[in-house]
Backbone as a ProteinNet text record, in pm:
[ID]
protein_1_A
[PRIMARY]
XXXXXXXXXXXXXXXXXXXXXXXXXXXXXXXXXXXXXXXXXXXXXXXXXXXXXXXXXXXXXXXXXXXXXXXXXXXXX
[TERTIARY]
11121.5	11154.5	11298.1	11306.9	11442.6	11493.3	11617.9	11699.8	11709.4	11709.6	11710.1	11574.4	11478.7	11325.1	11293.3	11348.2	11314.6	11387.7	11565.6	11608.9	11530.4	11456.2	11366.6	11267.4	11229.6	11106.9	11140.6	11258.3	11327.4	11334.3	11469.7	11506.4	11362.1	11237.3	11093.5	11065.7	11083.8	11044.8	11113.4	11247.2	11303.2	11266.9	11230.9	11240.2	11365	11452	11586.4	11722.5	11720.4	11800.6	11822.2	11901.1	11926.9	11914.9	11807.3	11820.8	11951.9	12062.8	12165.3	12262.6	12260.1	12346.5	12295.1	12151.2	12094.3	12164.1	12218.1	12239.4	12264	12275	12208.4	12329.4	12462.5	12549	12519.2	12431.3	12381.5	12372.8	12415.4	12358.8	12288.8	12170.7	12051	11998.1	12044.6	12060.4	12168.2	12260.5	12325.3	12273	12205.7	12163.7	12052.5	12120.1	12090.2	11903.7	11834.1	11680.3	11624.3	11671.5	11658.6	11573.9	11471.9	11402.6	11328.6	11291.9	11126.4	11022.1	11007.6	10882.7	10930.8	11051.4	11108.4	11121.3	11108.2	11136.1	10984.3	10879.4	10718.2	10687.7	10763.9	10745.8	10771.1	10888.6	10939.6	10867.8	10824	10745.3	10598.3	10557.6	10427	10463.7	10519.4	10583.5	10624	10669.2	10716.6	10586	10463.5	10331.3	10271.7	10273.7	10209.2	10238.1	10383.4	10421.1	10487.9	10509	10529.6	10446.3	10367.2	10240	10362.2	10407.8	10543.5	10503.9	10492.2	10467.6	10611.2	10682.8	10791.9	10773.8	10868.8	10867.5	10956.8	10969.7	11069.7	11226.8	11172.5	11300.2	11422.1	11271.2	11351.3	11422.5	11375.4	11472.2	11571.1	11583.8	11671.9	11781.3	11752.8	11900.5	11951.6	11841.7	11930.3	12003.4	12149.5	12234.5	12240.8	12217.3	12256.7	12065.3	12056.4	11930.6	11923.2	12042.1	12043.6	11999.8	12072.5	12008.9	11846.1	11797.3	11635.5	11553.1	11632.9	11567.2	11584.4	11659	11696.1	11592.6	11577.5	11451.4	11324.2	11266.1	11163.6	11128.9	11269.2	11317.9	11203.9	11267.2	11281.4	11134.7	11076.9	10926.5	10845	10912.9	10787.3	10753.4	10883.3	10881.7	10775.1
7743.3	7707.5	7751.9	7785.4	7844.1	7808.5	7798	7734	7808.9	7956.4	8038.7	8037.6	8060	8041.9	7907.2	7780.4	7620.6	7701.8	7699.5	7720.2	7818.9	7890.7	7992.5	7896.1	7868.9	7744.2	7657.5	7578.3	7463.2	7525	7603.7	7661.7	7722	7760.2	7786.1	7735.4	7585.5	7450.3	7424.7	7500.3	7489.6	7589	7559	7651.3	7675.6	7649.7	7654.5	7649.7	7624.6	7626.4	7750.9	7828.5	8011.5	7970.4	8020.1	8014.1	7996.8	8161	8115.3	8016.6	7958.2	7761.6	7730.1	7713.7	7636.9	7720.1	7616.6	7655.7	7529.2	7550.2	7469.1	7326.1	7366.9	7248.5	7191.1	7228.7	7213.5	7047.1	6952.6	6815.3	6803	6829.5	6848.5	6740.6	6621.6	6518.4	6583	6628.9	6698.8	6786.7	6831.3	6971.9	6916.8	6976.4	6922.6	6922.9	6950.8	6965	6839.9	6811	6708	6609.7	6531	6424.2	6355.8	6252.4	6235	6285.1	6386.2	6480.6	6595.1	6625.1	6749.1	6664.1	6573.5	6528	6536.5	6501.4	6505.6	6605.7	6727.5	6930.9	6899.7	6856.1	6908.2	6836.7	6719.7	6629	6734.6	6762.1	6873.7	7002.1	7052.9	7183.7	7198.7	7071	7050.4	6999.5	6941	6937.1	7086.3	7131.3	7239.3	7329.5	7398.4	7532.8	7482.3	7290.5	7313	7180.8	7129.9	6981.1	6914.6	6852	6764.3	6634.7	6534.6	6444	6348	6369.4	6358.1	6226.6	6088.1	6009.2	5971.8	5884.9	5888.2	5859.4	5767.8	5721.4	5884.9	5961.7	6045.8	6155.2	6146.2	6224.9	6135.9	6020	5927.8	5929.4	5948.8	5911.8	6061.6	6199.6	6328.5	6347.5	6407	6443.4	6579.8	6685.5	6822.4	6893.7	6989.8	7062.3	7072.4	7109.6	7106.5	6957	6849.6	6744.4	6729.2	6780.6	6749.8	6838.5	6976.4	7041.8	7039.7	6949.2	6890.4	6764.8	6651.3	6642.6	6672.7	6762	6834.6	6860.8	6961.8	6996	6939.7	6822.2	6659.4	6627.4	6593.1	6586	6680.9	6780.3	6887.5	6938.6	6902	6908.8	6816.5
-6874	-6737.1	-6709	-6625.9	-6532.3	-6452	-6440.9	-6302.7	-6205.8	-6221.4	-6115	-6081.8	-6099.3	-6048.4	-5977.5	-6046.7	-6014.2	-5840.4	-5825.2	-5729.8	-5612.3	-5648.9	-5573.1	-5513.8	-5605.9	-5560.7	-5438.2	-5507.4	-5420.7	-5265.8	-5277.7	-5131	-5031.4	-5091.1	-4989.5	-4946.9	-4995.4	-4901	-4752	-4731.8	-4664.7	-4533.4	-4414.3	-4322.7	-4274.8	-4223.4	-4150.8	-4233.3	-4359.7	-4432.5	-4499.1	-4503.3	-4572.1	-4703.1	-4789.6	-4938.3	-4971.6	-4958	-4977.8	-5024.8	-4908	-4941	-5015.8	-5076.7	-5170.7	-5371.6	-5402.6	-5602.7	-5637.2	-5767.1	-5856.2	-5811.8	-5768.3	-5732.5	-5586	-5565.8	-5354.5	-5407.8	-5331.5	-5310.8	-5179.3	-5261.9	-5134.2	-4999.5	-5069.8	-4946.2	-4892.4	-4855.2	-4747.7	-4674.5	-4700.6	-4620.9	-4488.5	-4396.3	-4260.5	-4280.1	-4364.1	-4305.5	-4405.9	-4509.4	-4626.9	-4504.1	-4568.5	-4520.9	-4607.1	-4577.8	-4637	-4684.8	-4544.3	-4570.5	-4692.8	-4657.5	-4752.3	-4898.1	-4888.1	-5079.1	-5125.7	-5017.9	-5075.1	-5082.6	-4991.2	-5060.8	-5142.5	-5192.8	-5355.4	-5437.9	-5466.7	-5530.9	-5518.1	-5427	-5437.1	-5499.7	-5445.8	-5484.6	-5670.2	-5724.3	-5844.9	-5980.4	-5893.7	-5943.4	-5940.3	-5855.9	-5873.3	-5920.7	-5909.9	-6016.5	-6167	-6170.8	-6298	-6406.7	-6344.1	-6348.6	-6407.6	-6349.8	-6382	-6214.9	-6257.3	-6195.2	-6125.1	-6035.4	-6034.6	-5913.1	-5933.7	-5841	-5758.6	-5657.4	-5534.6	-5617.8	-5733.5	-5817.1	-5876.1	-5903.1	-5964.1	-5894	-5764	-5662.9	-5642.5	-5636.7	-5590.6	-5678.1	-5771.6	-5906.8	-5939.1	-5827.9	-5875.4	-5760.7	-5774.8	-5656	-5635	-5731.7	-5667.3	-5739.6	-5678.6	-5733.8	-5887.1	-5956.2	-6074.5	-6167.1	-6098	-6134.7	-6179.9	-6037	-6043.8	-6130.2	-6212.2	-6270.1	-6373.5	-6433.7	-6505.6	-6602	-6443.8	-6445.9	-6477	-6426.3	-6424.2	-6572.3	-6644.6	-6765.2	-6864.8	-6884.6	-6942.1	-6948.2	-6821.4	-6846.9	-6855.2	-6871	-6901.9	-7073.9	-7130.2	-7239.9	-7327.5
[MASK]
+++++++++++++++++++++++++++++++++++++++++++++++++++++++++++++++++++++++++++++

């Protein structure tokens, strides 16, 4: 698993947000499009390209993208 690929992943979810801004130090609750709905992309998005079952807790306790792939990491192992 990869951080540059996870980050590829991440930033698609985004319509209005420029990949760009998005790396691995982005604290993604900042970014003007972050919501609800956008944490259940990534919670989907994170089942499906990596079967990693990820919960509201565990977005909650990550602060930057790297955090959560970090995450991901962790239970996929």
């Amino acid at each position: 698993m990869e951080l540059s690929k996870f980050l590829e992943n991440f930033a698609e979810q985004f319509d209005e947000t420029d990949p760009s801004e998005i790396t691995a130090n982005t604290n993604f609750r900042d970014l003007d499009e972050w919501s609800s709905l956008m944490a259940l992309s990534i919670i989907a998005m994170v089942d499906e390209e990596y079967d990693v079952q990820l919960k509201g807790n565990d977005i909650r306790e990550a602060h930057t993208v790297e955090d959560l792939f970090n995450t991901v990491k962790s239970k996929a192992e």
